[in-house]
C-alpha positions, 0 to 999 in steps of 0.5 A, a space after each residue: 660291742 657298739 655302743 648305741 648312738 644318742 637319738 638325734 632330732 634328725 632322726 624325726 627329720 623327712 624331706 619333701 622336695 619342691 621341684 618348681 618353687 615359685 616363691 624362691 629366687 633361685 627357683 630351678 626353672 631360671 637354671 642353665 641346663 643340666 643345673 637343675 638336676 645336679 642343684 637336686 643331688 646336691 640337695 639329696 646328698 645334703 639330706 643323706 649327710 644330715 643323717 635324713 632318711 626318709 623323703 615324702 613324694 607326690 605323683 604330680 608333675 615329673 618329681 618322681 621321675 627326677 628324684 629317681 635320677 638324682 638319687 645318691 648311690 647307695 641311697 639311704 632313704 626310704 619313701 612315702 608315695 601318695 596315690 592318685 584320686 579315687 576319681 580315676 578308679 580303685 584300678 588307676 590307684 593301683 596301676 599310678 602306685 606301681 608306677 610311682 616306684 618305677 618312677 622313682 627307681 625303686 623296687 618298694 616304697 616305706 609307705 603308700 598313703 591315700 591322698 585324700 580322706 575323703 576317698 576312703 569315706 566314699 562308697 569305694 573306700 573299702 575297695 580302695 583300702 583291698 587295693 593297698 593291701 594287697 600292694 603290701 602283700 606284695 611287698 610292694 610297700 612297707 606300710 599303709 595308710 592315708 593323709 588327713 587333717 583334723 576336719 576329716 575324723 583321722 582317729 575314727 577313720 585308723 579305727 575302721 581300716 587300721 593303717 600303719 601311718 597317717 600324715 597330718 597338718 601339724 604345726 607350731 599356729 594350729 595344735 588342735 591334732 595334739 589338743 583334741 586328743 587325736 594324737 594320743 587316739 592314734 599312739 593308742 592303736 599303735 599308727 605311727 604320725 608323719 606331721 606336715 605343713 609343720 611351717 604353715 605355709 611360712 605365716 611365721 616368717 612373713 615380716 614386711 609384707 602382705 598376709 595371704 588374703 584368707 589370713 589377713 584378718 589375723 595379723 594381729 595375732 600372728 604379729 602377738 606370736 612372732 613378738 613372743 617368739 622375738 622377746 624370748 630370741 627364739 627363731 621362728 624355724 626353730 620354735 616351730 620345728 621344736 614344738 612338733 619334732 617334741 610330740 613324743 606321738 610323733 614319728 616323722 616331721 616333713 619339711 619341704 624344702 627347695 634347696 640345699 641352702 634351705 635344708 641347712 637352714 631346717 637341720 641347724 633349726 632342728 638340732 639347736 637347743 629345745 626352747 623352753 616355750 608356752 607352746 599353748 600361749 604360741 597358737 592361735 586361737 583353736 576357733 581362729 586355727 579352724 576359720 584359717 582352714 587350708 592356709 594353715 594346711 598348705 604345703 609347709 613351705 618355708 621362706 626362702 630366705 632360710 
């Protein structure tokens, strides 16, 4: 008999790779041909040997495409496709879906999610739902379901169309998922909780340098936060990913990444010792969470110094 292996925080551990990241020195657009393709193997086949096993996608730009030649063989992964706006059609929704796969190289996809909340609120919304079961059905995709944040009513949406996932903004600044009882809503109806923009946008890692614009009025206390995180010699990337990765409601935790450097930084983060935290005394305040609004439900993106 094999003995079953401990679980792991990689095991909650998923990717989204960012293909063009401006921020990085290193961006793949400067590289010599051919080097930006083998910089996104090396970054894959990173994931696989960190024991990574999920990778979320998007339909913009030609990142599927180039995920799909840089697959490692045989790839261990599964994935996460987003769909087009409902602004195209239920029928442009379904066709783009298909074409994600192919795309990507795959013959099914883990999961199939509605980009937006707000096309399933729309008058089209149930017909948008069919379209995606109906991919299911087909074996096309494992599971359904949307992206949402906390504005958008997730919990009463999972009631009416009872998806397999939701992917939420979650993160170490802004706990209002877990603190309005959103997360304990969706573990009741049995919705698996894919967390993202778990780094809001690197505001924990900013030091030396101007805040975004729309965060600039709460640099005192962003500076409050890093200063406890400082006293208690804990990493920001650590203290952040701890905090989401122990939400037992929680499933899979993206972290977007734009190279193999930072994805060591993420998984060294991940597996060091759980801190023992205030997570509470580390947000900020719920009223300021909700003013920051789309910064803090970004692309996750972290400094690319990690």
């Amino acid at each position: 008999m094999i003995a079953h292996r401990a679980p792991s925080p990689i095991d909650k551990l998923a990717v989204a790779v960012v293909h063009e990241p401006a921020r990085a020195a290193n961006a793949y657009a400067p590289l010599p041909a051919g080097a930006r393709e083998e910089a996104l193997r090396f970054l894959l086949q990173t994931a696989a040997d960190a024991g990574v096993t999920l990778v979320a996608t998007r339909p913009d730009g030609d990142g599927e495409r180039r995920l799909g030649q840089a697959w490692p063989f045989p790839s261990p992964f599964q994935v996460t496709v987003r769909t087009v706006s409902i602004a195209e059609g239920v029928d442009r929704v379904e066709a783009r879906a298909r074409r994600s796969l192919e795309r990507l190289g795959l013959p099914r996809g883990d999961a199939l999610l509605v980009e937006r909340a707000d096309d399933l609120a729309g008058a089209e919304g149930r017909a948008l739902w069919d379209r995606l079961e109906a991919l299911k059905a087909r074996g096309l995709y494992r599971r359904i379901g949307f992206r949402a944040c906390v504005e958008d009513g997730p919990a009463l949406l999972a009631r009416r169309f009872q998806p397999d996932v939701v992917e939420l903004p979650i993160n170490l600044l802004d706990q209002r998922i877990q603190h309005t009882g959103v997360l304990a809503e969706l573990a009741a109806l049995g919705v698996a909780v894919h967390a993202t923009s778990v780094f809001a946008d690197g505001l924990l890692f900013i030091s030396g340098e101007p805040l975004p614009p729309e965060m600039a009025g709460h640099a005192h206390a962003l500076s409050r936060i890093r200063r406890r995180l400082a006293e208690a010699r804990i990493d920001p990337m650590q203290a952040t990913l701890a905090y989401v990765m122990g939400l037992p409601e929680v499933s899979a935790v993206i972290a977007s990444v734009a190279s193999a450097a930072e994805l060591r930084a993420v998984v060294a983060a991940a597996n060091a010792q759980t801190p023992a935290l205030d997570w509470a005394a580390l947000q900020l305040e719920p009223a300021t969470a909700a003013a920051a609004g789309s910064s803090l439900q970004g692309r996750g993106r972290i400094s690319s110094a990690a």
